[in-house]
C-alpha positions in Angstrom: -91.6 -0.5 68.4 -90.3 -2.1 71.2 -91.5 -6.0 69.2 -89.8 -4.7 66.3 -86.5 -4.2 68.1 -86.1 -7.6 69.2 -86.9 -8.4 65.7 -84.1 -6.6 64.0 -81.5 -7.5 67.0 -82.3 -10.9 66.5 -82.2 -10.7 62.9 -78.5 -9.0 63.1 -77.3 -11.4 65.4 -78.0 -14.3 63.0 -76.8 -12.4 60.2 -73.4 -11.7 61.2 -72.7 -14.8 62.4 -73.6 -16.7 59.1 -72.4 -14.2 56.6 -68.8 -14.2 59.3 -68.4 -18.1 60.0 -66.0 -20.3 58.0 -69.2 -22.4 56.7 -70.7 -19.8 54.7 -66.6 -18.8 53.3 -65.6 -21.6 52.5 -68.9 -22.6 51.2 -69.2 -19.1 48.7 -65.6 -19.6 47.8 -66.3 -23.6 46.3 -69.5 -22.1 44.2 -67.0 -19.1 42.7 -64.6 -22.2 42.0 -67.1 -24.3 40.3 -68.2 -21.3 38.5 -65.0 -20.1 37.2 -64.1 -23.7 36.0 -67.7 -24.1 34.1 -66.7 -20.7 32.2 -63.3 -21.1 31.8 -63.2 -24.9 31.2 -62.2 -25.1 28.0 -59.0 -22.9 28.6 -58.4 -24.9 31.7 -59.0 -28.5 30.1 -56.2 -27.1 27.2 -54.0 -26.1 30.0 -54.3 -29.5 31.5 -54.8 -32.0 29.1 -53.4 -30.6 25.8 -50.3 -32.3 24.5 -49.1 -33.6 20.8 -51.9 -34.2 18.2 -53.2 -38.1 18.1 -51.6 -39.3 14.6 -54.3 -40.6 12.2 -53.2 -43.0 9.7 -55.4 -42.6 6.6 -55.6 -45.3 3.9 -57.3 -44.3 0.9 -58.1 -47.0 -1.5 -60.4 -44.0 -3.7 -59.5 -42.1 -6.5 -61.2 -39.3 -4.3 -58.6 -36.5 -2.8 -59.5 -36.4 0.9 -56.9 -34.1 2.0 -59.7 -31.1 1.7 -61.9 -32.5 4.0 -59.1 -34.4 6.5 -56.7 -31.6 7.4 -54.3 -31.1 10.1 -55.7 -29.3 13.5 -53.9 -28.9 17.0 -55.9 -32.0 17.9 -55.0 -34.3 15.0 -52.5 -34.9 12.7 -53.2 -37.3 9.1 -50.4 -39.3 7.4 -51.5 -40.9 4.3 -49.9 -44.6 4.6 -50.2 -47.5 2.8 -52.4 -50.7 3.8 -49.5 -52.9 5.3 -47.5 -50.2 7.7 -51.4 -50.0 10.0 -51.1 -52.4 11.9 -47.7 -52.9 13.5 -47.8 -48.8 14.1 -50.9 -49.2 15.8 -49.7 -51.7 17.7 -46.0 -49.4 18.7 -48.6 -46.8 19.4 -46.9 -44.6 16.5 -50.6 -44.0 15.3 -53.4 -43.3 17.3 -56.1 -44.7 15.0 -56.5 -45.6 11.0 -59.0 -45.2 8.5 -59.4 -47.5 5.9 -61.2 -45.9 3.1 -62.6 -48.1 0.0 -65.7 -47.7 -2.6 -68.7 -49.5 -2.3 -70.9 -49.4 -5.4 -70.6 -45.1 -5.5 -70.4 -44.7 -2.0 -67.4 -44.0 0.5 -66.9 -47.1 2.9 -64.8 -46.5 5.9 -63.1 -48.9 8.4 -62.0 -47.2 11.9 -59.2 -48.8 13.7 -56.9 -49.3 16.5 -55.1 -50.8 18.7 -57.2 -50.1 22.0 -60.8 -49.5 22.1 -61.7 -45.9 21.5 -63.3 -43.4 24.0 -66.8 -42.4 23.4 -65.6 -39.1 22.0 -63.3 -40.0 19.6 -65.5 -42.4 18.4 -68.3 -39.2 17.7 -65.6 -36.9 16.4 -64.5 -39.8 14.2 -67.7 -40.6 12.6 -68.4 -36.8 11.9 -65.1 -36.6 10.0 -66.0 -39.4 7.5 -69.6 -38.0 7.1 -68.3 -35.1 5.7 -65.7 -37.3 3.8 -68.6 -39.2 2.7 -71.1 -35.8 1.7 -67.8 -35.2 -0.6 -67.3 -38.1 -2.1 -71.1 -38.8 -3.3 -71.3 -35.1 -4.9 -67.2 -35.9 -6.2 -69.0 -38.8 -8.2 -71.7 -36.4 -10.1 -69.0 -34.4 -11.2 -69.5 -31.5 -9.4 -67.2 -28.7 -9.0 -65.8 -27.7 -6.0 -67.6 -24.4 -5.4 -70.8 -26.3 -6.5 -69.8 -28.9 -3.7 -68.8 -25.9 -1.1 -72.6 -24.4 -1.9 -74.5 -27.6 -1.0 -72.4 -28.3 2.0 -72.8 -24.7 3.3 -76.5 -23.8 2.5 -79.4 -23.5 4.3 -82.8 -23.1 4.3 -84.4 -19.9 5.1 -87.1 -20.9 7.7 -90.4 -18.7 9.1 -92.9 -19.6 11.6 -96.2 -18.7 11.1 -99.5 -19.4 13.1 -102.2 -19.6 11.6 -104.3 -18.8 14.8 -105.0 -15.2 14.8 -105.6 -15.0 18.4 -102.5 -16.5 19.4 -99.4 -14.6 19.9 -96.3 -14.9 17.3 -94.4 -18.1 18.6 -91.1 -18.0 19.9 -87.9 -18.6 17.7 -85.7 -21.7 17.9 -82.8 -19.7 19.6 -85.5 -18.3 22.1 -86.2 -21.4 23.2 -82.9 -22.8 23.2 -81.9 -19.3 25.4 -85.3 -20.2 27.7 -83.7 -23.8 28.2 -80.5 -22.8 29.3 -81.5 -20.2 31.5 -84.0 -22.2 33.2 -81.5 -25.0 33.7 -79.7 -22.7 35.6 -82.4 -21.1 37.7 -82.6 -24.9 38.5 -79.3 -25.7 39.9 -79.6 -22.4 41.9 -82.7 -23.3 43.7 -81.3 -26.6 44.3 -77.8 -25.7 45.9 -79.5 -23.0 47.5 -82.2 -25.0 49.4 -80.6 -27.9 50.0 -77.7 -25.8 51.8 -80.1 -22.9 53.4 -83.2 -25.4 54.4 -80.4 -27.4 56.5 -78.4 -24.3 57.8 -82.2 -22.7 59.5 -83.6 -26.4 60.0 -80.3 -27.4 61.9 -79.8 -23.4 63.6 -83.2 -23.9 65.8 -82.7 -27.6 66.2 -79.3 -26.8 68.3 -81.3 -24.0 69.9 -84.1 -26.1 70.9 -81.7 -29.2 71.7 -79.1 -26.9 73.7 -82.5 -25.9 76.1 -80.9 -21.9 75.0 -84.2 -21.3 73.3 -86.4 -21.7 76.5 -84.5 -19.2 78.0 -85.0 -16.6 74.7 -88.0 -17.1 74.7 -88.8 -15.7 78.1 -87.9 -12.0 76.5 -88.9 -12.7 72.8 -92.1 -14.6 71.2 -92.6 -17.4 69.3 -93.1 -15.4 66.5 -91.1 -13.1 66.6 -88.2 -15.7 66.6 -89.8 -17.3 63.9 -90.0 -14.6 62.0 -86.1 -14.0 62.7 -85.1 -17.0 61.6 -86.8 -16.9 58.2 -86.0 -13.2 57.3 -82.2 -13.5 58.6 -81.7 -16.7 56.8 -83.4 -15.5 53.8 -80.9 -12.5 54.1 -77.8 -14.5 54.3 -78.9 -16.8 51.1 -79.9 -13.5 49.1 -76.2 -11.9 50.2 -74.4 -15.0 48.7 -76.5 -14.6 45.8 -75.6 -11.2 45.2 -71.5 -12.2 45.1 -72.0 -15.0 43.3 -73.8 -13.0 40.7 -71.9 -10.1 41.5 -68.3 -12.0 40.5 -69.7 -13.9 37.6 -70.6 -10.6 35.9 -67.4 -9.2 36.5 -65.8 -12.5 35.1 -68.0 -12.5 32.3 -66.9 -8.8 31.6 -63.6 -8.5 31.7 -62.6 -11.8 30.6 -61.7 -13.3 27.5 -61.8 -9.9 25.6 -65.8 -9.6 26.2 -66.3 -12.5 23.9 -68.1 -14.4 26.6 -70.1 -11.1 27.9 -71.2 -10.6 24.0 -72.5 -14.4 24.4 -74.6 -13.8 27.0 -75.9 -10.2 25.9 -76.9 -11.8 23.1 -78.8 -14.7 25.1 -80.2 -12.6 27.7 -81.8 -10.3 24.0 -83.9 -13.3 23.0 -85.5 -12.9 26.4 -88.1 -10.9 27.6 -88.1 -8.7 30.6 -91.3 -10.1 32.1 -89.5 -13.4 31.7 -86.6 -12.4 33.8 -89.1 -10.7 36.5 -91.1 -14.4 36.9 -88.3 -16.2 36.9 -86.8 -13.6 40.0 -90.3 -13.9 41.8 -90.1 -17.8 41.3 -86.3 -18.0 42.6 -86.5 -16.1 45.8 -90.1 -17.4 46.8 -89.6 -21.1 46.5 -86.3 -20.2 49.1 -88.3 -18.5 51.3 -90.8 -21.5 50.8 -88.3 -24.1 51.8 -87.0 -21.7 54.8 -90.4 -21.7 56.2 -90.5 -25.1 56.3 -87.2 -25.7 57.5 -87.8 -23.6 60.7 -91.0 -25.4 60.9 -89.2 -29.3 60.8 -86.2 -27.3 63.2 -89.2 -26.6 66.1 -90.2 -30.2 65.8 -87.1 -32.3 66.6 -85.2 -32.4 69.9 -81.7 -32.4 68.5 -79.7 -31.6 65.8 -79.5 -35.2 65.0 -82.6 -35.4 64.1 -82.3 -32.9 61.7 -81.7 -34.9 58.8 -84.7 -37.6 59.3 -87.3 -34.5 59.1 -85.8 -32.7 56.0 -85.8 -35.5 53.4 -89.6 -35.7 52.6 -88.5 -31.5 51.4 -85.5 -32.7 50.0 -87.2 -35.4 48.1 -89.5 -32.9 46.9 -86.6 -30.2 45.6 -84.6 -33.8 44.1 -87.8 -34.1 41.9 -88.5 -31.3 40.8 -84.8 -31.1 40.0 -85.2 -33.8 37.8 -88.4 -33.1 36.2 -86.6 -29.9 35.0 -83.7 -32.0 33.7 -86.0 -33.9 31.7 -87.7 -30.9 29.9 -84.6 -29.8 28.5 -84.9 -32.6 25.7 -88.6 -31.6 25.6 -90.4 -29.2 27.4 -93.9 -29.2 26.0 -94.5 -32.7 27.9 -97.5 -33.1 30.2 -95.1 -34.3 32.8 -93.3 -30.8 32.7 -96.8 -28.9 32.4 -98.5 -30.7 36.1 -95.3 -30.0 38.1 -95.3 -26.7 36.9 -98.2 -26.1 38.8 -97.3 -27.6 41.8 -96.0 -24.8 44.0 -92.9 -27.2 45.3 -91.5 -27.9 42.5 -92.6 -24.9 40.0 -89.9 -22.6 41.0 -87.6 -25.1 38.8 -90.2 -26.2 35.9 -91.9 -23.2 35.3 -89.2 -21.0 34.2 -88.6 -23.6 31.3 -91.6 -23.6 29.9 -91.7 -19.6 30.2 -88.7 -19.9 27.8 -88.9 -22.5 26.1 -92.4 -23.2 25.2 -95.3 -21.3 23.6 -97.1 -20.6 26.5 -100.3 -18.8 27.4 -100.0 -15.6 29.2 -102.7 -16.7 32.1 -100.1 -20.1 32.6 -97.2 -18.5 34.1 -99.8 -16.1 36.3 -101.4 -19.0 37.9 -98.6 -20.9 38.6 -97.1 -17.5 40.7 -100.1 -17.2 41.9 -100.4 -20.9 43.6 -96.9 -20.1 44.7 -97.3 -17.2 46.7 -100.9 -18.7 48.1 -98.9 -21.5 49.3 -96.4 -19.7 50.5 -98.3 -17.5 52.9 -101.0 -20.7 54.0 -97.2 -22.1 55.5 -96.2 -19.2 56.7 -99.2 -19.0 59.0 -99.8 -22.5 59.3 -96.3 -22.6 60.7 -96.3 -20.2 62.8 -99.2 -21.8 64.4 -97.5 -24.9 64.5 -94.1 -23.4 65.6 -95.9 -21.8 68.8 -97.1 -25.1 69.7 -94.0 -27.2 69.2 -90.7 -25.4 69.7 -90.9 -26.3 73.4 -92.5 -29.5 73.2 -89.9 -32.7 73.1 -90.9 -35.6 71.8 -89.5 -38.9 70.2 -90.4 -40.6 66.9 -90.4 -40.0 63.2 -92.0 -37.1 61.8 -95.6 -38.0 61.7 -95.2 -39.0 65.6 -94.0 -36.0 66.7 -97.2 -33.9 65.2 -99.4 -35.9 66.5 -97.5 -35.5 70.4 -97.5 -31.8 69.7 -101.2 -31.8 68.9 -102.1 -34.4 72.1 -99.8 -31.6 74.5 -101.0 -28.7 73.3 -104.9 -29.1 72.7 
């Protein structure tokens, strides 16, 4: 009892002072920022970047009436012009850009100009105008009428998947996957921020301890492992509170926002999902943090100052950066062998695994594995750390990493 007092005193202490300091604030405050300016972007880029509608000069040399398919928006306006008043407008900036429009042996030819080079953008947006210009002018020459023309332009195929397997399970649907993708790229940012801000915060907390000589003086009353242990679990508590307002606000924003269009959105993303998809991907989230923590306290015992901080947490932050990246590169394919190895690996699967949980056809004995390796790795650190931690928070010593292992093992064996 009397251990497990000093454990929750400690724990408190660490608590309140995070979850109270201006770092953590100010740091929760710039994530509900970034968050409310991904979901509300496109109000915010109208707000701030809307203005009059680019003129387009149109020149049609057809016999074709492109007025269906070019019509005015808020974003652009059309004046049908003849050759010879293009290019001094363009130049007087009174159009934005002109299309040129001629007939090349059945088929529509268009010429894009302007004055100034065009953004990348406008060039896309541009380009899918006069492909739909151009649909409508090959069907106009067949002599098609318009509803025939509106009926290819709007139908589609009706598509089923079937495996032929019988022992396989029913594959997942195109929108699944695409719900699996998006879902996991964000589990994937969130491990990211979160470990790269909460593996420096413990990494850096017992680095000042050791470095300010207050920890030889703690640990007169408390254990090494019981301070160990304190660090992790408080830390771990402090990320998981953040998490919950973060989460917390965005639900509420998602809610009551924007007439619930948004909140119907993602009710109807989170529906293609499973429930024992959203329970891996939890298990996956909060034990690759508490993976990371354990090693931060771990590289924390081993320097003698905070300065030294940052030297012994890159090899972990190169390890989050690629997984990171792996990830990105599954959400053009996840079904590479790339993405299926470093879903195994326990340091980077919190990120990749998820995606191919979503996204992929994958066998029900995958995903189990994976967790498993993670939470076998996760407690082999945990008590190889600890070991480690009693031997090295009060041994100083001067070096890179690898040095300072090896002077803990010569002073303490």
């Amino acid at each position: 009892m009397r251990v497990l007092s000093k454990f929750n005193v400690l724990v408190k202490k660490l608590y309140k002072q995070k979850v109270r300091s201006k770092s953590f604030i100010l740091m929760t405050l710039l994530y509900l920022v970034v968050l409310t300016g991904v979901m509300f972007w496109s109000e915010i880029k109208e707000m701030l970047f809307s203005g009059d509608a680019d003129v387009i000069a149109v020149v049609n040399k057809t016999d074709f009436d492109v007025s269906q398919v070019l019509q005015n928006t808020d974003d652009y306006t059309f004046e049908y012009v003849a050759a010879d008043a293009v290019a001094d407008n363009l130049k007087n900036e009174d159009y934005y850009a002109a299309f040129t429009l001629t007939d090349a042996s059945g088929k529509l030819a268009a010429k894009i100009e302007s004055y100034d080079p065009l953004p990348l953008n406008d060039q896309q947006e541009y380009q899918n105008m006069l492909n739909q210009v151009g649909q409508m002018y090959a069907m106009s020459q067949v002599d098609l009428s318009p509803e025939q023309q509106e009926l290819l332009l709007s139908s589609e195929p009706v598509i089923t998947l079937n495996s032929l397997n019988e022992a396989a399970e029913d594959g997942k649907s195109a929108d699944e996957k695409m719900a699996g993708v998006w879902i996991s790229y964000a589990i994937g940012i969130i491990i990211y921020a979160f470990v790269a801000t909460y593996l420096s915060m413990i990494t850096t907390d017992v680095a000042s301890e050791k470095g300010s000589r207050a920890l030889e003086m703690l640990l007169v009353s408390v254990k090494p492992e019981i301070h160990f242990r304190s660090k992790i679990f408080g830390t771990f508590l402090v990320a998981l509170t953040q998490f919950v307002v973060l989460f917390g606000v965005l639900l509420l924003l998602l809610r009551f926002t924007d007439g619930g269009n948004k909140w119907s959105f993602v009710t109807d993303l989170l529906d293609s999902l499973s429930v024992s998809y959203f329970m891996y991907v939890v298990g996956f989230l909060f034990l690759t943090i508490l993976m990371y923590l354990i090693i931060g306290a771990l590289f924390g015992s081993l320097v003698s100052k905070v300065e030294e901080g940052g030297q012994v947490m890159m090899p972990a932050m190169m390890l989050t950066l690629i997984g990171f990246y792996v990830m990105l590169s599954g959400m053009g394919n996840p079904d590479t062998m790339l993405i299926k190895v470093f879903s195994y690996i326990p340091f980077t699967s919190g990120m990749v695994m998820p995606m191919r949980l979503g996204a992929t056809d994958i066998n029900a004995i995958e995903p189990i594995i994976s967790f498993g390796l993670l939470v076998g790795t996760v407690l082999a650190l945990y008590f190889v750390s600890l070991s480690f931690y009693k031997r090295s928070v009060l041994t100083y010593s001067a070096g890179g990493i690898i040095e300072k292992m090896k002077t803990v093992f010569k002073v303490t064996t």
